[in-house]
N, C-alpha and C positions, 0 to 999 in steps of 0.2 A: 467378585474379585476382578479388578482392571487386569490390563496387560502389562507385562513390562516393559519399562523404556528399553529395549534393544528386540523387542519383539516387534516396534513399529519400524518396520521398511519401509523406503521411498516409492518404491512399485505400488506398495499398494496404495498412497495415499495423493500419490501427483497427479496434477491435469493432462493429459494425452495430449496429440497433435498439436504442438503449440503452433502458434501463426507467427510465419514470417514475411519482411518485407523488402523490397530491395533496395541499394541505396542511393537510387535514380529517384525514388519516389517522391513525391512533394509532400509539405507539410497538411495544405489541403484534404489530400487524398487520403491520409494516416488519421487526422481529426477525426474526419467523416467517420472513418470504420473503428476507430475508439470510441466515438460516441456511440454507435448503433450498438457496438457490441459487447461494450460494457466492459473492455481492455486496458489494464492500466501500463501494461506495456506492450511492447512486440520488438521480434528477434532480428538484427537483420542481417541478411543473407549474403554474401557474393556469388554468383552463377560460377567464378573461377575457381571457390573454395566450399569444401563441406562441412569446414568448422562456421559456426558463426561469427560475425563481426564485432558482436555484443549487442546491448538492450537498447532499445527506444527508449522513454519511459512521456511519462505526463510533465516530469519536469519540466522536459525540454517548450514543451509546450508555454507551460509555464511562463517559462524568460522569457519566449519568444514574444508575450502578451505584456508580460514587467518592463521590457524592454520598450516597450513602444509598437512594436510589431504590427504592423495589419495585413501585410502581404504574406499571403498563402502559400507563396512559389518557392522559396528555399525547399530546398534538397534535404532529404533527411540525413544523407551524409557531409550536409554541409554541418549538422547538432555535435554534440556532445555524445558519441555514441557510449553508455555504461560498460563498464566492462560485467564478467561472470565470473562464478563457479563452481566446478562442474561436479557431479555426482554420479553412482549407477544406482539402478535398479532396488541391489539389495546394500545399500549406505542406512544406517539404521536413523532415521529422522532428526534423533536426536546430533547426530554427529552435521546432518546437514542444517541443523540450526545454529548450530555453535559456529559454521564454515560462513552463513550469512550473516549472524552479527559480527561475527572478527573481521571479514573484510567487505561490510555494506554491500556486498551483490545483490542479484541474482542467484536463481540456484537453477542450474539446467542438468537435466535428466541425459544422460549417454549410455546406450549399451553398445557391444562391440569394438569400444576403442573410439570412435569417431559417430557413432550414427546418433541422433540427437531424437528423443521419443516423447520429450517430456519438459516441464517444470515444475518445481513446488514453490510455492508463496507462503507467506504466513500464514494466513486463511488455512490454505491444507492440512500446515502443521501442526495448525490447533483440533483441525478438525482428529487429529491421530492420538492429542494429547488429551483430547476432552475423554478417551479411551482407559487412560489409567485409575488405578484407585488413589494412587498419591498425587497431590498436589502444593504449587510452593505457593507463598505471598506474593501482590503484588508490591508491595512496600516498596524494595529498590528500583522499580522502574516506571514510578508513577508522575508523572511532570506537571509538577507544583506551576512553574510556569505557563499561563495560560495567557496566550495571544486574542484580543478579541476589537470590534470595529461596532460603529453605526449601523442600523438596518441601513439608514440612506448611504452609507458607503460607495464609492463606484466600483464595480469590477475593478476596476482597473490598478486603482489607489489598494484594493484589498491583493491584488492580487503583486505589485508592486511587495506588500508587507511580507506574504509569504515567500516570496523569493528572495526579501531584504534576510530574514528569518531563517530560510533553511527549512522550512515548516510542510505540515502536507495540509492542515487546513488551521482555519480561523474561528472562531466562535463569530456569532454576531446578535447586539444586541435588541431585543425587539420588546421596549416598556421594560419586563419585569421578568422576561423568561430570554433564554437562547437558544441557537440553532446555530448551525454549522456548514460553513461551505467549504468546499474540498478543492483538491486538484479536481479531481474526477466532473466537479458539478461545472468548474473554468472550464474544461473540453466541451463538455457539456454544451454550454452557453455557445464559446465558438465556433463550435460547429454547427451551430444554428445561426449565425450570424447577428447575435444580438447585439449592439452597443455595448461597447466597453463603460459607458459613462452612466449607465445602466444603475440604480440601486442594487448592488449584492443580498440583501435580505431577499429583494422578489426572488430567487434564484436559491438561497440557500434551504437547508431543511429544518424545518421546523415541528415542536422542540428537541433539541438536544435529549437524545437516550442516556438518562444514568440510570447508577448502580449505586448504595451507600459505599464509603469509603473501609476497607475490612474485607472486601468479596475478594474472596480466592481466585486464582486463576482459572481452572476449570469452567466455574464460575460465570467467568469475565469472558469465558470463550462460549459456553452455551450459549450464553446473549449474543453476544456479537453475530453467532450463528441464527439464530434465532430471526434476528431482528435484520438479519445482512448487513451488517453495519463492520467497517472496520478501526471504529474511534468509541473509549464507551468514556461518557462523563462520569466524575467518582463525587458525590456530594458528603456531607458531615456536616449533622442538623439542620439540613434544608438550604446549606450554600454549595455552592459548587467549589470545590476545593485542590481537583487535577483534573488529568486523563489521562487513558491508557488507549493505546494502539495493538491492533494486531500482533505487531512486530515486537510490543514491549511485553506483552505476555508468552511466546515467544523465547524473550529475553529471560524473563523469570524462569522459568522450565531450563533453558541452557545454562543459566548459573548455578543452578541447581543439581543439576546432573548426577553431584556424586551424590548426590543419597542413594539417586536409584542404580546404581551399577555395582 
């Protein structure tokens, strides 16, 4: 017998000591330590204040590469810094999903009023919801729309798409199978200094992780754990036919909510 949804607390399921940066830092220096460390955001800080400023994220990164960008020295508070919001400890999971899809955040972890201990990501959230015995469809939140490019592609032109888009990655095509490049794989690449002009297939992953179209959430969340991935292909009779996200399973569980309350 799972748990029930309001038995899953934030405390137990959030990432600790999250990393902050400050907002002198250059874009360079933020790369660097995103790529190595495998961060798709970081908090940033002012020495003056103990609340945070709000999120970095990969976006920003992002534009800065769609844009044309090749210089490293912008400020990270010269970006877009994300806004948040906030949670404590004992917020039952389920309420802190419903708080990040109604207003796109961040979700950060506060005990005390002001002291900042934590974050929870989609990732976490599944990992608390792959816990219960009930689970919902993904049907409503599965995006039929599917974005995809040339293996020979450039960085640049792909990455161009994703920001034209709104998107967090791209499929890409290779002969007769696909694979996928992300925000995460663009940091990636620029922090290593590769050519933008670069084919995007060298760089993406290869093949694309599906599921048959029908897999539950739960489901959708074991794999994605499983396999570290936070994008899963959804096929029907051997064509690829969506994909779901982290965040859109996630979504399914917070639509659903009243069943389990």
């Amino acid at each position: 017998m799972g748990l029930k949804i309001n038995d899953l607390l934030v405390g137990n399921y959030m990432s600790e000591y999250p990393i902050s940066v400050k907002p002198d830092v250059t874009f360079n220096t933020v790369v660097e330590f995103m790529a190595e460390k495998g961060f798709a955001t970081l908090i940033v800080m002012d020495e003056k204040s103990t609340k945070p400023l709000g999120i970095f994220t990969e976006r920003e990164i992002l534009r800065h590469v769609a844009a044309g960008g090749k210089s490293m020295d912008e400020r990270v508070k010269q970006a877009f810094i994300e806004p948040y919001v906030s949670v404590t400890p004992d917020t039952p999971v389920i309420d802190a999903a419903r708080l990040m899809i109604s207003a796109k955040s961040r979700v950060l972890v506060f005990a005390d009023g002001d002291k900042l201990i934590g974050t929870i990501t989609a990732s976490d959230m599944l990992k608390a919801f792959r816990e219960m015995s009930e689970t919902p469809s993904l049907d409503k939140v599965i995006s039929e729309k599917i974005y995809h490019c040339p293996y020979d592609t450039t960085i640049l032109d792909a990455a161009k798409l994703l920001d034209e888009k709104n998107i967090g990655s791209i499929l890409v095509e290779r002969e007769s199978e696909f694979g996928i490049f992300t925000q995460r794989d663009l940091v990636r690449t620029f922090a290593k200094g590769i050519d933008v002009e670069s084919k995007v297939g060298s760089y993406s992953s290869f093949p694309l992780i599906t599921a048959k179209r029908g897999i539950l959430a739960n489901e959708a969340a074991r794999i994605m754990a499983a396999k570290n991935i936070k994008r899963l292909g959804l096929t029907d009779n051997g064509s690829l036919v969506g994909i779901v996200t982290a965040r859109d399973v996630v979504d399914a569980y917070q639509m659903a909510m009243t069943w389990y309350q």
